[in-house]
C-alpha positions in Angstrom: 3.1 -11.2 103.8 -0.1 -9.4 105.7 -1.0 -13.0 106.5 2.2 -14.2 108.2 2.0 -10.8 110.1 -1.6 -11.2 111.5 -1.4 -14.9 112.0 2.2 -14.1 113.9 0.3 -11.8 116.0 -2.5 -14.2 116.8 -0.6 -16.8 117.7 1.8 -14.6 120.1 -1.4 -13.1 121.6 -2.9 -16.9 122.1 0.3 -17.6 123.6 0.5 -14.7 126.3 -3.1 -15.2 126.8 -2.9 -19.2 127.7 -0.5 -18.2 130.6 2.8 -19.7 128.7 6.0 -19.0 130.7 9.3 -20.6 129.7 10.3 -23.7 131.6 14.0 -22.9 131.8 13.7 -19.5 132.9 14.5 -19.4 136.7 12.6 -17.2 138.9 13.6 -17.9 142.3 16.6 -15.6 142.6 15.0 -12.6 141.0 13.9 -11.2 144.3 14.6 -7.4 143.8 12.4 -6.9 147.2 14.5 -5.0 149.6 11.2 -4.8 152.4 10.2 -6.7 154.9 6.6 -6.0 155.4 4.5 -5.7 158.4 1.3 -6.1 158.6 -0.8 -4.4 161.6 -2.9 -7.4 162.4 -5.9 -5.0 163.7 -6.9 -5.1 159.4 -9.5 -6.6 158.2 -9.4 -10.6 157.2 -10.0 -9.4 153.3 -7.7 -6.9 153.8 -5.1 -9.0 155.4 -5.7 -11.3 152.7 -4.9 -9.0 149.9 -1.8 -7.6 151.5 -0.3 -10.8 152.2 -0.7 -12.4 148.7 0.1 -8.6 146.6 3.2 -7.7 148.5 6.1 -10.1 148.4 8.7 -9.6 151.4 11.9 -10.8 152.3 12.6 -12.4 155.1 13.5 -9.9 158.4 17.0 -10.9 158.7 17.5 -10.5 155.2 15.6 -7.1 154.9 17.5 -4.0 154.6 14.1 -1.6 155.0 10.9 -2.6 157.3 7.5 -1.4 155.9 4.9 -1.0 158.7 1.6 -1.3 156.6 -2.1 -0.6 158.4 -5.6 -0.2 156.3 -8.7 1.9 156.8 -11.5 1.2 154.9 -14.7 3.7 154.5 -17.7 2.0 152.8 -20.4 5.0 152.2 -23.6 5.0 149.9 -23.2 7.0 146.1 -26.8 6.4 145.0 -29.6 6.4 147.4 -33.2 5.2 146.2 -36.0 8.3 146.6 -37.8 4.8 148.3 -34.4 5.4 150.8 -32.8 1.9 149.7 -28.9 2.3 148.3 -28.2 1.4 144.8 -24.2 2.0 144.7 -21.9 1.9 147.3 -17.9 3.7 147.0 -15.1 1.5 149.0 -12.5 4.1 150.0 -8.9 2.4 151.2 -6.6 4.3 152.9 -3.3 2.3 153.2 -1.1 3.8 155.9 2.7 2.9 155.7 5.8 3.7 157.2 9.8 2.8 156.3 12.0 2.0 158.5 16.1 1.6 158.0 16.6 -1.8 159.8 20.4 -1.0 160.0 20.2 2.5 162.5 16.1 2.2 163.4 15.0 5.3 161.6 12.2 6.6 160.2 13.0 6.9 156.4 9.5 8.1 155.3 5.6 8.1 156.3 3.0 7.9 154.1 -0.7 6.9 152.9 -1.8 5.9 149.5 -5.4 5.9 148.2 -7.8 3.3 146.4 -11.3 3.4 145.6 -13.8 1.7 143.8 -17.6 1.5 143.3 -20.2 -1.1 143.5 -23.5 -2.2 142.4 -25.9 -3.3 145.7 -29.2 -4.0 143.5 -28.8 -8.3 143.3 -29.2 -10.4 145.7 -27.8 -10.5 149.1 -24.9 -13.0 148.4 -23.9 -11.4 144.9 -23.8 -8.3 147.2 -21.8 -9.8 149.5 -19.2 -11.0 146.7 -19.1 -7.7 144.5 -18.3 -5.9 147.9 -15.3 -8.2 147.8 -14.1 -7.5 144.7 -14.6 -4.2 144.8 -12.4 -4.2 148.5 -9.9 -6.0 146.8 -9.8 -3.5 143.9 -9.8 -0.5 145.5 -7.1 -2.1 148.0 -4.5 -3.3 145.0 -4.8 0.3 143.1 -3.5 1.9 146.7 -1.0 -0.7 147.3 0.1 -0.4 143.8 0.6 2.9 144.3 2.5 2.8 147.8 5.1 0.1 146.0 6.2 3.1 143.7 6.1 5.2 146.5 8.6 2.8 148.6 10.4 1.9 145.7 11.2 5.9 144.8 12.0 6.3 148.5 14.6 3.5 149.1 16.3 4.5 145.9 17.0 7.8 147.0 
């Protein structure tokens, strides 16, 4: 019996694991999006990136709210070397957003969220380069994460 159970869970855990999704199962009509969002194109490229592929929009004419969406980012050293070289670095995003009612033009609600994230500057050059990139993109889906719950709590109200 022990056996069934622990090879049951193995085999579901291989199966979530390997990426299965059921072939029937249609996902195209579960949009629950009410937003249409814009992006301020004065972002970043990476940033631009991010946003476009994380947050999933209607189309305007469909769209019943309009999220205006602009990015600061703040790169500052942690750990500083007593030679003066910098060991760590901390990514600070600041995602600015605002929701508008497309049907009467008004502002619903004005916000920021926040995401941060650290990163080693020790290899070389080009794993720097690529580390700073993650660590952008990580910091940057934790504060859009958090301004979805925010928009979502909003337009429910």
């Amino acid at each position: 019996m022990i056996k069934k159970f622990i090879s049951l869970i193995f085999i579901t855990q291989l199966l979530f694991s390997c990426g299965f999704t059921p072939i029937l199962k249609n996902l195209d009509n579960q949009n629950t999006s009410l937003t249409y969002y814009e992006i301020n194109p004065e972002n970043s490229y990476a940033a631009r990136q991010v946003l476009s592929t994380q947050l999933k929009s209607l189309n305007k004419s469909e769209a019943k709210f309009l999220t205006k969406v602009r990015v600061l980012e703040n790169e500052s050293a942690v750990n500083i070397t007593s030679s003066g070289s910098v060991d760590e670095y901390k990514i600070e995003v600041l995602v600015n957003f605002e929701i508008f009612n497309i049907s009467t033009n008004s502002l619903l609600f004005k916000s920021q969220s926040r995401g941060i994230a650290n990163y080693d500057a020790t290899n070389s050059e080009y794993t720097n380069s690529q580390v700073k990139k993650g660590a952008l993109e990580r910091a940057l889906t934790e504060a859009i994460q958090l301004m979805k719950i925010i928009i979502q709590s909003k337009i429910a109200e």
